[in-house]
C-alpha positions as CSV (number, residue, x, y, z in Angstrom):
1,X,-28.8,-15.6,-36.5
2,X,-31.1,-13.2,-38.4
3,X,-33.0,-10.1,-37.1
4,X,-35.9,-8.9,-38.1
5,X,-35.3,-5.3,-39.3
6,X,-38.9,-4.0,-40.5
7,X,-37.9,-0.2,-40.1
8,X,-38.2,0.8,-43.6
9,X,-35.0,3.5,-43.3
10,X,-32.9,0.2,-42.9
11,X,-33.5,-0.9,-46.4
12,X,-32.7,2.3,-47.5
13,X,-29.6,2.8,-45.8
14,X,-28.4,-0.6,-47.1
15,X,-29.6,0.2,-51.0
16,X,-27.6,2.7,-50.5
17,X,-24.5,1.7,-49.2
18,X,-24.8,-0.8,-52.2
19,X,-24.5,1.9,-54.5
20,X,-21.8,3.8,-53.6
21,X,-19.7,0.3,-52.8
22,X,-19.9,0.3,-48.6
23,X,-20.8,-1.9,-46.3
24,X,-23.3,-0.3,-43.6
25,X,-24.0,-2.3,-40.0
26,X,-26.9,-0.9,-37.6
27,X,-24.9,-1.2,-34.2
28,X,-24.8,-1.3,-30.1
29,X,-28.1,0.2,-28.2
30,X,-30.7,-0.5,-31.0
31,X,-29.2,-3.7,-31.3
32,X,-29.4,-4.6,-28.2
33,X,-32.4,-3.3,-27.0
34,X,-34.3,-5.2,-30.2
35,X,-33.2,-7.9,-28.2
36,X,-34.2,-7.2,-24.7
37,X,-37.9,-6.0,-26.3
38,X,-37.3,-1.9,-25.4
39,X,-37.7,0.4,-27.9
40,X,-35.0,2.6,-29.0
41,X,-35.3,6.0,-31.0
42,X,-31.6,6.9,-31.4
43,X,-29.8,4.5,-33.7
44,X,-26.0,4.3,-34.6
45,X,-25.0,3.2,-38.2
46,X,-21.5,2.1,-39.1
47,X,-20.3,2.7,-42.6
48,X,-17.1,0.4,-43.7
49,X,-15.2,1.5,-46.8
50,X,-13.7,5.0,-48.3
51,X,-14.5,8.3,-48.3
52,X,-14.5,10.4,-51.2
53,X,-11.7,12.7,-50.1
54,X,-14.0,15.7,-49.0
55,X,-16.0,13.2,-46.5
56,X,-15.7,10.3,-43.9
57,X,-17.2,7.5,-45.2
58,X,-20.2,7.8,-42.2
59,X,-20.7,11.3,-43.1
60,X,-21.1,10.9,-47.1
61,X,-23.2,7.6,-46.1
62,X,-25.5,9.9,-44.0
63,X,-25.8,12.9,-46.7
64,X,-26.7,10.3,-49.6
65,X,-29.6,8.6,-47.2
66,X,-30.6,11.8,-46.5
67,X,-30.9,13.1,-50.0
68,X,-32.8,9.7,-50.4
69,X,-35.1,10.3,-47.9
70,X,-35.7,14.1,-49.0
71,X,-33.5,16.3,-51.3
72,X,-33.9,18.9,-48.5
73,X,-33.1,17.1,-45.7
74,X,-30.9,19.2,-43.0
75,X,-27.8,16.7,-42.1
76,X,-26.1,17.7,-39.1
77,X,-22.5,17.1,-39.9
78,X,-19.3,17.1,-37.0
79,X,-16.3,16.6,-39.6
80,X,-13.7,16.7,-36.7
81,X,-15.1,13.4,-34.8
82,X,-16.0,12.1,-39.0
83,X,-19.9,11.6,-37.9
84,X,-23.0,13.1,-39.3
85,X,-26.9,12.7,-37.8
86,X,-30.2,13.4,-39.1
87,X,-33.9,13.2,-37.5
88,X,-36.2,10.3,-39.1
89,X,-39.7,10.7,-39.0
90,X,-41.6,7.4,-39.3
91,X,-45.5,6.4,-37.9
92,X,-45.6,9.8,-36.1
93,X,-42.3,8.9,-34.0
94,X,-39.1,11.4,-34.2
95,X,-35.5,9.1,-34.5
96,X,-32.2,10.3,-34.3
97,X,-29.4,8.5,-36.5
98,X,-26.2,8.7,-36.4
99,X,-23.6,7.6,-38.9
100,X,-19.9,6.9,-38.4
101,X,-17.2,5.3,-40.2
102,X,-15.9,2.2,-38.9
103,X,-12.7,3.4,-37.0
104,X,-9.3,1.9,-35.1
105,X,-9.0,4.2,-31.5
106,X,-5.6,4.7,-29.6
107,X,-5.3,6.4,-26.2
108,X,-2.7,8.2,-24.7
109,X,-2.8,7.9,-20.9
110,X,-3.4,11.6,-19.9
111,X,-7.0,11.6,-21.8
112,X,-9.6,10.3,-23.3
113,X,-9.7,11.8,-26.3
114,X,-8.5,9.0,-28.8
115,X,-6.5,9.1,-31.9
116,X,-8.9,7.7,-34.2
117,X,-7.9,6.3,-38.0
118,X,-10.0,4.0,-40.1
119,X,-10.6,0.6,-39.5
120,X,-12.6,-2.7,-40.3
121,X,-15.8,-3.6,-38.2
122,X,-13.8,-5.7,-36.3
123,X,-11.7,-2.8,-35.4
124,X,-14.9,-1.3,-34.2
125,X,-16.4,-3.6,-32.6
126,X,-12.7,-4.4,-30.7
127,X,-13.2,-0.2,-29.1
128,X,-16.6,-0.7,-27.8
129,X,-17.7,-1.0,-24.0
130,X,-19.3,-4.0,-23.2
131,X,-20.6,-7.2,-25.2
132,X,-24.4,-6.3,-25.1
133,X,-23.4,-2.9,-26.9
134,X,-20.8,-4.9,-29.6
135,X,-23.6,-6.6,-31.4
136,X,-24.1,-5.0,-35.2
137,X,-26.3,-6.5,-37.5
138,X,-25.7,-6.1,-41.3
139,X,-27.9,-4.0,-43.6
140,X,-26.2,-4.8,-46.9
141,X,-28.4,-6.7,-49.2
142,X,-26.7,-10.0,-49.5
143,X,-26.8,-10.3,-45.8
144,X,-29.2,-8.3,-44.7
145,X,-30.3,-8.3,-41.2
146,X,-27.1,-11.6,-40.3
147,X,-26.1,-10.9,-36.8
148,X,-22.3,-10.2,-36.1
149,X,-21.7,-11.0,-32.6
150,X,-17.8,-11.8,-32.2
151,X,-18.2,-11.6,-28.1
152,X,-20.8,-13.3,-27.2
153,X,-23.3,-10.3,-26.6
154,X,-26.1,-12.0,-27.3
155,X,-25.0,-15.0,-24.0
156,X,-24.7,-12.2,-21.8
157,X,-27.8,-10.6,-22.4
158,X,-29.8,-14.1,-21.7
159,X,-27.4,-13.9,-18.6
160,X,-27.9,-11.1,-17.8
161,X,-23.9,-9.8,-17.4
162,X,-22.0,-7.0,-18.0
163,X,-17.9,-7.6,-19.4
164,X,-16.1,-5.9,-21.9
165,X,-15.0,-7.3,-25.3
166,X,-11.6,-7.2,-24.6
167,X,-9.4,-6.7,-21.1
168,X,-11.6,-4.6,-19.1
169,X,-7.9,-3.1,-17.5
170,X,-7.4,-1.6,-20.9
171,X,-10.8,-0.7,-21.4
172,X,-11.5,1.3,-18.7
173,X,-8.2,2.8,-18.4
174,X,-8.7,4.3,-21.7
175,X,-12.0,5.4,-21.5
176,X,-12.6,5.8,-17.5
177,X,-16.2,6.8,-18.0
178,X,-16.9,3.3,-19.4
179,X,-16.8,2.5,-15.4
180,X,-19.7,5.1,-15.0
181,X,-21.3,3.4,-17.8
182,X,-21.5,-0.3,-16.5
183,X,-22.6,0.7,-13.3
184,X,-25.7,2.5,-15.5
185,X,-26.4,-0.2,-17.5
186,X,-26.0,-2.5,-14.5
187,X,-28.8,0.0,-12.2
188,X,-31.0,0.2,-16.0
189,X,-30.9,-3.3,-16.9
190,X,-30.9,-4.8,-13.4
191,X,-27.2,-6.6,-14.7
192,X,-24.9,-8.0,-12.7
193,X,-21.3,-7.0,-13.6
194,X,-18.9,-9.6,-14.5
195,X,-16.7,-10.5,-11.4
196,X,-13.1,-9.6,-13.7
197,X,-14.8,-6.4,-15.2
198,X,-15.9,-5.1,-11.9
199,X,-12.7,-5.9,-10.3
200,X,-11.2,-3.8,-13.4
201,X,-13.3,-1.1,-12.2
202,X,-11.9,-0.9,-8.4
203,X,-8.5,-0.6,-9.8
204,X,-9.2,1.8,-11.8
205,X,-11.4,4.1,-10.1
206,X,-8.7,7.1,-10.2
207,X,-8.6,7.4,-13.4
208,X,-12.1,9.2,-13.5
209,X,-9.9,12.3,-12.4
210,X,-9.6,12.9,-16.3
211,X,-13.1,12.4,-17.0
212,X,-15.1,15.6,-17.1
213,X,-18.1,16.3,-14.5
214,X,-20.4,17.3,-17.0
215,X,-20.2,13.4,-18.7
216,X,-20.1,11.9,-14.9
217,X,-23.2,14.2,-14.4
218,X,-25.0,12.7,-17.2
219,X,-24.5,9.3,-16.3
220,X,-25.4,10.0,-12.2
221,X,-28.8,11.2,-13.9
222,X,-29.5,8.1,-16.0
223,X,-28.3,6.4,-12.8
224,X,-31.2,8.2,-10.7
225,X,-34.0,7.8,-13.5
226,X,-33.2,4.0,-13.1
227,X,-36.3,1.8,-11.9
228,X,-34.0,1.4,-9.0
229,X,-31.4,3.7,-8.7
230,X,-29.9,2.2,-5.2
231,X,-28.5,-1.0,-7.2
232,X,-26.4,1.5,-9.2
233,X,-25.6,3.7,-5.9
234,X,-24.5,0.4,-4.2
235,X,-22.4,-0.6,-6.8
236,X,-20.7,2.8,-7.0
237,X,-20.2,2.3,-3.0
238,X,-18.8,-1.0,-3.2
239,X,-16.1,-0.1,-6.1
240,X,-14.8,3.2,-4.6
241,X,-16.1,5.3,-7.1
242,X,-18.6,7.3,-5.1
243,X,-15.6,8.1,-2.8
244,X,-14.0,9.4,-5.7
245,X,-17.3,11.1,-7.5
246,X,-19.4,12.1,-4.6
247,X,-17.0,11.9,-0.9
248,X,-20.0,13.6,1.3
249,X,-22.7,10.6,-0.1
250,X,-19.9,8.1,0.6
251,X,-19.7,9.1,4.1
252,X,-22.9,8.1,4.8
253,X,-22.3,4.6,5.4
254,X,-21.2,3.0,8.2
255,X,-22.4,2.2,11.8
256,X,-21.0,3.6,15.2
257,X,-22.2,1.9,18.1
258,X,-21.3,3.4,22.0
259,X,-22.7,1.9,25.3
260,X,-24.4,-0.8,23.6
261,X,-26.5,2.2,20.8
262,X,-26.0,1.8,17.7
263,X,-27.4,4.4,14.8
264,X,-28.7,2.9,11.5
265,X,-26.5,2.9,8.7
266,X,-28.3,6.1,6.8
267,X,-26.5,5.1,3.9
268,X,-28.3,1.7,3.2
269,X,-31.3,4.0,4.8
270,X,-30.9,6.6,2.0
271,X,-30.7,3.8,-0.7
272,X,-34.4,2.0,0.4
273,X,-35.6,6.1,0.5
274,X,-34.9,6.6,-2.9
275,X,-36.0,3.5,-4.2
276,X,-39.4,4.0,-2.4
277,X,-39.4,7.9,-4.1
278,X,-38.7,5.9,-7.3
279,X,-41.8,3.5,-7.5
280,X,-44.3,7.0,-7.0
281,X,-41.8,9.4,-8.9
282,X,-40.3,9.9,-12.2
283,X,-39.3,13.3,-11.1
284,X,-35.2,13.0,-11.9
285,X,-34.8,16.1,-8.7
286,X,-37.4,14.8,-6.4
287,X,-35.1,11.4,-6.5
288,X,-31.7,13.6,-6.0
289,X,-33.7,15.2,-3.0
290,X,-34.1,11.9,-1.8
291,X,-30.9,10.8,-2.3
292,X,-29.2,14.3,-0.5
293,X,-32.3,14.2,2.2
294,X,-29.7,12.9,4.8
295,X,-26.7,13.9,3.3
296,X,-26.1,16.3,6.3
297,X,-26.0,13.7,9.1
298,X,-22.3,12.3,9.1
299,X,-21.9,16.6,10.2
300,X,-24.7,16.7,13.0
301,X,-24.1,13.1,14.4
302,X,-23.6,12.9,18.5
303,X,-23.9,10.9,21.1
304,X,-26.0,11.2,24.5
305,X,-26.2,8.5,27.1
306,X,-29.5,9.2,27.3
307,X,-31.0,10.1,24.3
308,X,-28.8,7.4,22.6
309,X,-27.5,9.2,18.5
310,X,-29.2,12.2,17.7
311,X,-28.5,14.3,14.3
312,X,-30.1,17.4,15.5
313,X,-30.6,20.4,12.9
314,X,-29.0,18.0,10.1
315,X,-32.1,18.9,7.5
316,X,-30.3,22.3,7.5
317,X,-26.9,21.3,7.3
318,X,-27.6,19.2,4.5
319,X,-29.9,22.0,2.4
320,X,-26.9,23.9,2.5
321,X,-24.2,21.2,1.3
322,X,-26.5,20.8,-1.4
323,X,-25.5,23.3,-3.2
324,X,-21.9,23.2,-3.3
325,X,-22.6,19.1,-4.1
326,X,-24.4,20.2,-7.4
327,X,-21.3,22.5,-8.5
328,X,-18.9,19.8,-7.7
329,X,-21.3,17.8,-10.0
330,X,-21.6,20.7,-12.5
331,X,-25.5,20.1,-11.9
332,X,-27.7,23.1,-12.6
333,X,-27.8,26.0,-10.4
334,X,-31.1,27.0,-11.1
335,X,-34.2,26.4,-10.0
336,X,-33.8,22.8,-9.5
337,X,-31.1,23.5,-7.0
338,X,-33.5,25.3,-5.2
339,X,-36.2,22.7,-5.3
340,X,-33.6,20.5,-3.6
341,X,-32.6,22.5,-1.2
342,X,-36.1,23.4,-0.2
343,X,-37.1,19.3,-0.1
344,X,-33.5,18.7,2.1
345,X,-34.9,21.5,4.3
346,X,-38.4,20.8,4.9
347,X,-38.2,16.3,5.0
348,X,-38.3,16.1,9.0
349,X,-41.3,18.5,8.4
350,X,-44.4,16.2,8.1
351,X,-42.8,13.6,10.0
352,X,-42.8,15.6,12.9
353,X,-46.3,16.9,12.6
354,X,-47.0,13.5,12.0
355,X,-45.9,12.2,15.4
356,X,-48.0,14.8,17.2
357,X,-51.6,16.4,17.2
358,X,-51.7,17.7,13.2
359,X,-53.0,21.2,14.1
360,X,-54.4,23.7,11.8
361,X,-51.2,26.1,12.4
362,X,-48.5,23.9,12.1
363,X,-50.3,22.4,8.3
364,X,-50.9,26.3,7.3
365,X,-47.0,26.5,8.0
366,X,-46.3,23.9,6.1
367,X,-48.7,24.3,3.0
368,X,-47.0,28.3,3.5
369,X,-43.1,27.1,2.9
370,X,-43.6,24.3,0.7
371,X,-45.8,25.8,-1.5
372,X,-46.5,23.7,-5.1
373,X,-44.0,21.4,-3.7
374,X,-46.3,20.1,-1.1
375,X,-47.2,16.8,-2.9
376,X,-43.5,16.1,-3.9
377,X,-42.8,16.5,-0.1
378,X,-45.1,14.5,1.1
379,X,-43.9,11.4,-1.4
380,X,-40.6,12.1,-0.2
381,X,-41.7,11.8,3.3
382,X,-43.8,8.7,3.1
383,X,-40.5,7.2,1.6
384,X,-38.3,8.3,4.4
385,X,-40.5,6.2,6.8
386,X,-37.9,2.7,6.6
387,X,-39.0,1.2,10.3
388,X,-38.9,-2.4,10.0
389,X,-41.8,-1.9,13.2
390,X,-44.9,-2.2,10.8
391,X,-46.9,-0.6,13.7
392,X,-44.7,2.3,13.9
393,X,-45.1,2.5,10.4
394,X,-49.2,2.1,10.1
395,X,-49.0,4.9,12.6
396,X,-46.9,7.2,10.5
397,X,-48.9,6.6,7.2
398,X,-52.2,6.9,9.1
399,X,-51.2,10.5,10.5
400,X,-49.7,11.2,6.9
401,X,-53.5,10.6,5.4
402,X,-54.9,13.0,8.1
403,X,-51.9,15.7,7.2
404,X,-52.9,15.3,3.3
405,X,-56.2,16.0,4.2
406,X,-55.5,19.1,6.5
407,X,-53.6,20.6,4.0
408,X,-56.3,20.3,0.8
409,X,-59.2,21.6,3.6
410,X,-56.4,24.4,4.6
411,X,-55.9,25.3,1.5
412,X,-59.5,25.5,-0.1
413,X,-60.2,27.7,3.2
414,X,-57.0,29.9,3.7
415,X,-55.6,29.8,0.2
416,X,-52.1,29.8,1.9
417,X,-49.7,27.8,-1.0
418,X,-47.6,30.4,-2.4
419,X,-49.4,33.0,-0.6
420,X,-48.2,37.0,-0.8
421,X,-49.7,38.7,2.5
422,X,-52.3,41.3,1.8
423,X,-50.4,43.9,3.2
424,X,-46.9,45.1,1.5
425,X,-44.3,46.9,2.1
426,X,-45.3,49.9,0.3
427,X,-48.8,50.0,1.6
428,X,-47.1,50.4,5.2
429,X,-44.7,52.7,4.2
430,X,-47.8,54.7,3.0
431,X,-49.8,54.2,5.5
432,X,-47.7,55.9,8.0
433,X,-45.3,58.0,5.8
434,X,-42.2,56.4,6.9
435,X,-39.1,55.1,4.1
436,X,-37.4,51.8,4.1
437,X,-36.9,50.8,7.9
438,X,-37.0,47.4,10.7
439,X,-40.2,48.0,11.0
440,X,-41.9,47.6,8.0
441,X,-40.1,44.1,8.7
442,X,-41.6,43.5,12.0
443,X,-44.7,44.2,10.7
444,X,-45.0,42.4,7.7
445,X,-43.9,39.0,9.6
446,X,-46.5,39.7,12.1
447,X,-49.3,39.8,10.0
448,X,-47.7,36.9,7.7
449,X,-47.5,34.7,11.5
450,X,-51.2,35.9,12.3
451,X,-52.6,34.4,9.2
452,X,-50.5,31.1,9.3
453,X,-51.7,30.6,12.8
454,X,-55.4,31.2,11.9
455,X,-55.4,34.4,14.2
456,X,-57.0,36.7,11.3
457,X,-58.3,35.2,7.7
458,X,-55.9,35.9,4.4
459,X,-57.9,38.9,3.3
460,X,-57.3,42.7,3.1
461,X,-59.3,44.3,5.8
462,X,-58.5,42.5,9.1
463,X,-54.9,42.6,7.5
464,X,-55.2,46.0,7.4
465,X,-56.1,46.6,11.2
466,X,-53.8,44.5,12.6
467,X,-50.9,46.8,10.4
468,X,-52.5,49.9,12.2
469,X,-51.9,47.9,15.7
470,X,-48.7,46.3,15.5
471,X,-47.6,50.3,14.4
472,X,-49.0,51.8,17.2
473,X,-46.7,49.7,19.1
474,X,-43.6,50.6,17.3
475,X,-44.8,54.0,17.8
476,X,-45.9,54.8,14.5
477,X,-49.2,57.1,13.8
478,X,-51.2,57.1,10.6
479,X,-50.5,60.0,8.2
480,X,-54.2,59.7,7.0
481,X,-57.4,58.2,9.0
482,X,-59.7,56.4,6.1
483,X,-60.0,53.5,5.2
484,X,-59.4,53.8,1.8
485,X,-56.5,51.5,1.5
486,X,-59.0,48.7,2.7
């Protein structure tokens, strides 16, 4: 089978690799995304043959196409691993390729680190992950663009299955994160993983302990940016390796059922909530607040005979797990982190407005704490609505409307989002000639709660007034009378 390679820096490459007596193979996600009809920027280029002593044979590949390309092209050269990598500019688009010399791996059991010596392109092809990634098409001239598919990569793409070239045991014991990997192409690719290769997987779900959180991170991300992340969740679930990667999220599943109640099972719930976030959101932390949104209820989860399982206060239980989940993740504590936690902690929010009389006050609240992440709450909350009642549900999403509504009329009046209270801190102390104290407190917040709840508008003078009020009754007297602070 021939492809068609009409990328111009292919015929270079191989022109090259003439020259200086290689062979050179374009290899795995190009390959097989040429295939599957996606596009691919970041390509992967296997060189076979020798070095000339001072270089890999990938990296003195990559500085002669480079040269070719541009005398003064900047090759970015890693002489420990033997690759080198250069940026390609064609029809406005920015590539990335990558060039490595066709190598042998060995492991030793306590990493994955290999010990890597040269090899053949079967030796290559024999150290790669899975079938679909194994396929390397030739860019030499004589057989340029010939197919070499010793697996069968290009049957399990038209069947849509994931399996590893050679015994999946081996595979994945060497390289655990391989595990991570099928269940992200799997959740990418909507792929089922071959029965034997995932039953590789549940036997060797420990050995991620030697896998590094930063590389699980990076694969839980590309798991969550998936059109639908829950089929790589589930499939994390049903191996054992979220109980290994991420215990609290496991512990979401189940059902407990006492005097004939039963609770839903909120992981299953937290799946179909994250795949709804998904279809409005490409927003990588808006999805991990959906998928954390409930992570707190396994911790508030009781039982009454009369109101049946309740999970009371479990929006603030799980805002505060979330961070020490992101460490254990090595996830950024930054201001994502604080996005989450701020989504975790306001979800029941709107939902409860929406199940009562949407009043000015309680939306001004609202608009008040979210603040820009208003909008990215209310997706999230329009997702968390899972009832298989549809008129429970057309009752949500028509209250919903009227809450989005409220809060752009609230807003255009009030000017609440992110709003600072017209009085500070220092105009109080000021005002009455007092130093850092309670009641500078005490009075902020009741100026902050008389705005919110519509009692004076968000502007300077009434603002003003009510400070000179709420300090009479603290006890506190003016050290000036005019009103030139207003």
């Amino acid at each position: 089978m021939d492809v068609i390679l009409d990328l111009p820096l292919y015929k270079i490459i191989g022109d090259t690799a003439e020259r200086m007596g290689f062979r050179a193979y374009v290899v795995g996600g190009v390959v097989r995304d040429y295939f599957l009809g996606r596009h691919c920027t970041d390509i992967d280029v296997v060189a076979v043959g020798r070095g000339d002593g001072d270089h890999s044979v990938g990296i003195a590949l990559a500085t002669a196409v480079a040269h070719e390309i541009d005398p003064d092209k900047h090759v970015n050269v890693f002489r420990n691993f033997g690759t080198a990598s250069f940026v390609y500019h064609h029809d406005g688009e920015q590539m990335q390729i990558e060039f490595v010399g066709a190598r042998k791996e060995s492991y030793s059991r306590g990493s994955r680190k290999p010990f890597v010596e040269d090899g053949t392109l079967e030796d290559d092809q024999n150290r790669r992950d899975f079938t679909i990634n194994d396929m390397a098409v030739s860019l030499n001239n004589d057989t340029f663009g010939q197919l070499v598919d010793p697996f069968g990569g290009i049957r399990d793409l038209d069947k849509g299955i994931l399996r590893t070239p050679l015994d999946p045991d081996i595979t994945f014991s060497d390289d655990p994160l391989r595990m991570m990997r099928a269940v992200r192409f799997a959740s990418q690719l909507n792929f089922h993983i071959e029965p034997a290769t995932f039953d590789a997987i549940v036997r060797n779900v420990n050995r991620m302990e030697i896998v590094s959180r930063e590389r699980i991170a990076v694969e839980l991300n590309k798991i969550m940016l998936s059109p639908r992340p829950s089929v790589g969740l589930k499939l994390m679930m049903d191996s054992g390796l979220m109980q290994v990667i991420m215990p609290d999220f496991a512990r979401l599943k189940g059902v407990e059922s006492m005097s004939g109640k039963a609770h839903k099972d909120n992981f299953f719930h937290t799946l179909q909530v994250l795949d709804n976030v998904a279809s409005k959101s490409d927003n990588l932390w808006l999805r991990w607040a959906a998928a954390l949104h409930d992570i707190g209820k396994p911790g508030t989860k009781r039982f009454d005979e009369h109101q049946g399982w309740t999970f009371h206060g479990h929006e603030v239980r799980g805002s505060n797990m979330v961070k020490r989940i992101f460490k254990s993740l090595r996830l950024p504590l930054d201001a994502n982190l604080r996005y989450v936690q701020k989504l975790v902690l306001l979800h029941m929010r709107p939902i409860v407005l929406s199940e009562d009389i949407v009043t000015d006050s309680a939306v001004r609240r609202l608009l008040f704490e979210a603040g820009d992440d208003i909008d990215d709450l209310m997706i999230l909350c329009e997702a968390d609505i899972t009832s298989k009642n549809e008129e429970k549900v057309r009752k949500y999403m028509k209250n919903f409307s009227i809450v989005r509504q409220k809060l752009v009329e609230i807003e255009e009046k009030d000017r609440i989002r992110n709003f600072q209270p017209p009085i500070s801190g220092m105009d109080i102390m000021k005002t009455f000639g007092i130093e850092p104290c309670h009641e500078i407190g005490v009075i902020k917040d009741a100026i902050k709660d008389a705005i919110l709840d519509g009692k004076i508008p968000n502007e300077r003078e009434p603002a003003y007034r009510m400070m000179l009020e709420q300090g009479a009754l603290l006890g506190l007297k003016p050290i000036a009378s005019d009103t030139a602070h207003i």
